[in-house]
C-alpha positions in Angstrom: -63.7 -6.8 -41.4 -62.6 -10.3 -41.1 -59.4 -11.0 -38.6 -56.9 -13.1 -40.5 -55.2 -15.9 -38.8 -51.4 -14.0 -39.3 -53.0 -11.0 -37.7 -54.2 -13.7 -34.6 -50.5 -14.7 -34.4 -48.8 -11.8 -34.8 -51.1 -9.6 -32.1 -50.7 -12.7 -29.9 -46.7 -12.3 -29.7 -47.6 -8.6 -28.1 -48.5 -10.2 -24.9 -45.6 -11.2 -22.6 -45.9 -12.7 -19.3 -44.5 -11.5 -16.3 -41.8 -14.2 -16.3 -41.2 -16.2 -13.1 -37.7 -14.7 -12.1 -36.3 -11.0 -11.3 -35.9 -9.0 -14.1 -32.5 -8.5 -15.0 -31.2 -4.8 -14.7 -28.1 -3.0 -15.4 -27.6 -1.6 -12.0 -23.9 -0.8 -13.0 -24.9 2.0 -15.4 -27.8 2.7 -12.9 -25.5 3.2 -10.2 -22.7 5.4 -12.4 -25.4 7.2 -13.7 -27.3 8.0 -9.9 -23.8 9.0 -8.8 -23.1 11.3 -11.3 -26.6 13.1 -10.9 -25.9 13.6 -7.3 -22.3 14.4 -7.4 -21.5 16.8 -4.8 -25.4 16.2 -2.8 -24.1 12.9 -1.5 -22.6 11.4 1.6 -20.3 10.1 -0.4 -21.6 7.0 -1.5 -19.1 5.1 -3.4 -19.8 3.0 -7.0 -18.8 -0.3 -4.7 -21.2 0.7 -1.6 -23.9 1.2 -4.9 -23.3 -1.7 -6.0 -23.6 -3.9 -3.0 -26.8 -2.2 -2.0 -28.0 -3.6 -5.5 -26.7 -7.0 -5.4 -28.0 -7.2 -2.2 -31.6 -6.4 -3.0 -31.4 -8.2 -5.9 -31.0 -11.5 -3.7 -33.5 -10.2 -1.6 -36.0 -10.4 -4.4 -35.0 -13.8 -5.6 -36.7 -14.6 -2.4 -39.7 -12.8 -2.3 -40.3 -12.9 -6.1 -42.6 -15.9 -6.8 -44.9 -15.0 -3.3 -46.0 -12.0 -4.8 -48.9 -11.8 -7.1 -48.6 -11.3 -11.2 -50.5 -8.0 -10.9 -48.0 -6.8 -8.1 -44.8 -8.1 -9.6 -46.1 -6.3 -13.3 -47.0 -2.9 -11.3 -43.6 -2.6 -9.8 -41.7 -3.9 -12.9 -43.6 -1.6 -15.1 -42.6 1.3 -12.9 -38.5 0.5 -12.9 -39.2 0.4 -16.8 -39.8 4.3 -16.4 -36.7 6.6 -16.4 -33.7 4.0 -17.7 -32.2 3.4 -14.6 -33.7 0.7 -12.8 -33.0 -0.4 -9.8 -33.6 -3.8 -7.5 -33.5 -1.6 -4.5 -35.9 0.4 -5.6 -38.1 -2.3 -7.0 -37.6 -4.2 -4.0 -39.2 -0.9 -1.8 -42.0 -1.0 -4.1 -43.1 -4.5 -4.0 -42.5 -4.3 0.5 -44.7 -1.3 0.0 -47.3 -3.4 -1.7 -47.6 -6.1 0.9 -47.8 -3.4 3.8 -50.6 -1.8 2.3 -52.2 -5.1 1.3 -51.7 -6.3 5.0 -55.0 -6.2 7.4 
């Protein structure tokens, strides 16, 4: 069976590239959402102190973004997709775990 040409096109818009910057995550809700599921289990760890921890990483990763390979930078990403609360801390651990593993 013949592939048509608006089957071509339309199966080639399925493939997205990892794009070039840090994805761009919601860490508020993340963070409201983390607190609440630990409420009472924490040290007390405020929205604000959440929040910083996140901007923080998230500048962090603007750094370290473009040296890391497509394959490591689609790995982590694809895991912070799981679960609906990403988080640049936690993708920030993953892609640091990466390169100490990679290391010689």
């Amino acid at each position: 069976m013949p592939i048509s040409m608006s089957m071509m096109i339309l199966g080639s818009q399925l493939l997205v590239p990892v794009a070039d910057n840090v994805p761009k995550f919601d860490v508020g809700r993340s963070c409201k959402l983390d607190l609440a599921a630990t409420a009472g289990l924490t040290d007390g760890q405020s929205l604000k102190s959440c929040m910083n921890d996140e901007q923080r990483a998230r500048r962090q990763l603007g750094a370290l973004w473009t040296k890391m390979s497509v394959a490591q930078r689609e790995s982590c990403a694809d895991q912070e997709a799981v679960g609906g609360t990403p988080s640049y801390v936690s993708l920030l651990t993953c892609l640091q775990m990466d390169q100490w593993v990679r290391k010689p």
